[in-house]
C-alpha positions in Angstrom: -71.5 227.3 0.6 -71.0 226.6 4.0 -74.0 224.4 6.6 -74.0 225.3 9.9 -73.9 221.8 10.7 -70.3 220.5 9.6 -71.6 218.7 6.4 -69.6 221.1 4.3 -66.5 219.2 5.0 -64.7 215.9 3.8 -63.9 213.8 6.7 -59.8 212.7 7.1 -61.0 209.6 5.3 -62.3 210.8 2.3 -59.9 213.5 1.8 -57.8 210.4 1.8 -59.7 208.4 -0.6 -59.3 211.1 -3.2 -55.9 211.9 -2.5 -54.7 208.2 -3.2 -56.7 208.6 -6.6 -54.4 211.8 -7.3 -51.4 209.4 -6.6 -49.8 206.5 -9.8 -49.0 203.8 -8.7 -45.8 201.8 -10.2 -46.9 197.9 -10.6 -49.6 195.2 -9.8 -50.7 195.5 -6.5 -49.5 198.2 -5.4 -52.5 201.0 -5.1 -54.2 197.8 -3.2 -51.3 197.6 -1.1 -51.1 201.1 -0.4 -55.1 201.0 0.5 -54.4 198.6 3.4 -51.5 200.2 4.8 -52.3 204.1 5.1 -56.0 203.9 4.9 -56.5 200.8 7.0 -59.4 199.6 3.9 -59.9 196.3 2.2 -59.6 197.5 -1.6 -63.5 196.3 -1.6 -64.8 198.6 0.4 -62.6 201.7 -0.6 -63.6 201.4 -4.2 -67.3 201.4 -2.7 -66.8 204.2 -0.8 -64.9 206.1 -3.5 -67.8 205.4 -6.0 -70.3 207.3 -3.5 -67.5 209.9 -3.1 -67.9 210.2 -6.9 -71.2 211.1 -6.6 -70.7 213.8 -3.5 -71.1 217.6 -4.2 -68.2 217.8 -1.5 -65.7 215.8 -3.6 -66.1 217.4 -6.6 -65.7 221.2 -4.4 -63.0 219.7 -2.8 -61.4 218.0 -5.5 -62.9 219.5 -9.0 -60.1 217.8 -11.5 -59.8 214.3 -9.7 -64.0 213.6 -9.1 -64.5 214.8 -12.9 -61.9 212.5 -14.3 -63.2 209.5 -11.9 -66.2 210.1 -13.2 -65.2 210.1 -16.7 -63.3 206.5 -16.0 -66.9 205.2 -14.5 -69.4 206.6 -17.1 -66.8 205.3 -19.9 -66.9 202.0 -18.4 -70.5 201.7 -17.7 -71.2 202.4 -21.0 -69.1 199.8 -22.6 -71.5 197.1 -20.5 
């Protein structure tokens, strides 16, 4: 399903938002690390703007297997509040 107006796509940023979720990470600090460095994000605001991603129709087309499992992770979570 493609707009006319561009919305269809993910921009560089959030491609890389859900491409650092694909990623493990090996010890303590180190996704956080890794969100400074190569996407130039306090890990504050990339977990805010990965939650929204969560919630994007373009994430889960572009991305089907990482949005679902991120969502799994949040609805789990929210339901053990």
């Amino acid at each position: 399903m493609l707009c006319m107006d561009g919305m269809d796509e993910l921009s560089a940023r959030e491609r890389g938002i859900l491409a650092m979720e694909r990623r493990g990470f090996s010890g303590p600090g180190a996704k956080e690390r890794a969100v400074r460095e190569q996407l130039g994000l306090a890990p504050v605001r990339y977990y805010q703007l990965l939650n929204a991603l969560l919630d994007d129709p373009r994430a889960l087309a572009h991305d089907p297997v990482t949005v679902n499992r991120l969502r799994r992770v949040r609805d789990s979570r929210r339901s053990e509040r």
